[in-house]
Steps between C-alpha positions, in 0.01 A plus 500: 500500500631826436404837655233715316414869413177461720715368758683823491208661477341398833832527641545870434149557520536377931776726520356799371168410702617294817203256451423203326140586474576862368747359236247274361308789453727723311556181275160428420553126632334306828685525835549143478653480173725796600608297834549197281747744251656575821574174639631358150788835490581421806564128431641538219757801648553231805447797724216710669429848385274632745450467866148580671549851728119508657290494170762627280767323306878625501709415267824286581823659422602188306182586286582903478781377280301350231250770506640747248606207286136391510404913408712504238367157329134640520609827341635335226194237427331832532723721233469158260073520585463889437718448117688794588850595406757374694572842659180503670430467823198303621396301850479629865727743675450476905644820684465646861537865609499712818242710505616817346660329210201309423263761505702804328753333309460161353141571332668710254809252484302216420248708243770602292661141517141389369470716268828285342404201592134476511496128570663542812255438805617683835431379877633768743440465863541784686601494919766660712824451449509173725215373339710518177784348587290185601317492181834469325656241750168266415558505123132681503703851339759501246616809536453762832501901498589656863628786692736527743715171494500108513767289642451158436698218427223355223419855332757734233417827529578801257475879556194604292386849509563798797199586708401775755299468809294807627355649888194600402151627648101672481551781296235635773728456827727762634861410504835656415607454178839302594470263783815454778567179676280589797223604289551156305506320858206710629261414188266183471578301183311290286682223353487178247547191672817339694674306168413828276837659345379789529417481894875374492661765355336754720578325835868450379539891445339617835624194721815698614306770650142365508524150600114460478278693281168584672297242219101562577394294219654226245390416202552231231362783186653801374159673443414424861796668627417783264176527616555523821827696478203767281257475835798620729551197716894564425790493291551261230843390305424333181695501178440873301381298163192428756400762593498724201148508422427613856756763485367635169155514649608714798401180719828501693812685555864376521710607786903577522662240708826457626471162350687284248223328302662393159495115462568272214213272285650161398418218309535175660530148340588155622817463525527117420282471190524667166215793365242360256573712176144667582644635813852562365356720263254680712783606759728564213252766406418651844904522559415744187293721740732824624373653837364831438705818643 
């Protein structure tokens, strides 16, 4: 017996998904058929590929090994399918992004890459930083977008773009235009969640004199900090491409801070296992993309 494209199929499919029952579904097959697929791969690999975490499946990291191979193979039967050239691009591209990236920079990244390659199909999941990292280390991402940094001895990392954090506030309270270190430690804050790069950054820069920030509220959503940051229950810190429209609609001010708030964006891939061409291609283009001044 040898191993087969819906194999692959189902396998990639539980990746992306974490459940049997949810891969069969994005297949168009029964659950047991897809278990049976499941079972066969794995005899026939002589290996498992997924444990059971609660109700979810996790990938092995014997298995993350053959999972590009297995994304690059369905690409190709997919290129052969759609008759195209054989510079076209075609198939799935999986990628994760913190939550500024994902919601201010990618969208246009991946229109203009589908505008060249309109048989690409995207799946972007977007978290905190943390929660990218572990979408890469399961196999379920191919390729992460973060700020800040990522040490880890699984993920390659490369400097991306330059990004600028911003103290900002109700454009109805009454504060001094630049903010000292007391008036920093004096103020309540509302911040993303612990994990977030951007709560991070600020608590790096202020832990020398402010060793805890007065945090009344966290929040896992950008336009919930906004929001309340806009009904004056305190400062916010989020990255200035976020808070542009607010700013332009005299929702908020930004405050001088004796803060340094610059951090880096990077692009982070497994370190062990090879880019699809999809992907390759994708972050060849975004390394394209030259931070504004």
């Amino acid at each position: 017996m040898r191993i087969t494209l819906r194999q692959l199929q189902i396998f990639e499919a539980v990746v992306h998904t974490g459940s049997v029952t949810a891969a069969a579904d994005l297949v168009h097959i029964s659950q047991p058929a897809a278990s049976q697929a499941l079972r066969e791969l794995e005899a026939l690999l002589g290996r498992p590929l997924f444990r059971r975490h609660g109700k979810r499946l996790q990938i092995t990291p014997q298995a993350r090994h053959l999972l590009p191979q297995a994304r690059a193979v369905l690409s190709q039967i997919e290129q052969i399918e759609s008759m195209g050239n054989a510079d076209e691009l075609s198939g799935s591209l999986h990628l994760a992004a913190s939550v500024s990236i994902g919601n201010y920079l990618l969208p246009k990244q991946m229109s203009d890459f589908k505008k060249q390659h309109p048989n690409i199909r995207f799946n972007l999941d977007i978290g905190n930083t943390q929660s990218v990292i572990q979408q890469l280390l399961t196999g379920k991402a191919e390729v992460g977008f973060i700020e800040g940094y990522c040490q880890h001895a699984e993920l390659m990392t490369q400097t991306w773009l330059k990004d600028e954090l911003v103290v900002f506030g109700s454009a109805t309270e009454s504060r001094d235009e630049k903010l000292e270190w007391q008036d920093l430690q004096d103020a309540d804050w509302v911040m993303r969640e612990a994990g977030s790069g951007t709560r991070n950054i600020l608590e790096q820069a202020t832990a020398a004199k402010i060793p805890n920030l007065n945090v009344v509220l966290s929040l896992a959503h950008m336009e919930a900090v906004k929001q309340a940051v806009i009904h004056q229950m305190g400062l916010g810190c989020l990255s200035r491409m976020a808070v542009s429209q607010e700013l332009n609609s005299g929702l908020i001010k930004l405050y001088q801070t004796p803060l340094a708030l610059h951090r880096n964006l990077l692009i982070v891939t497994p370190k062990s296992t090879a880019l699809t061409q999809n992907a390759q291609f994708f972050v060849n283009q975004c390394q394209q993309l030259i931070t504004p001044p």
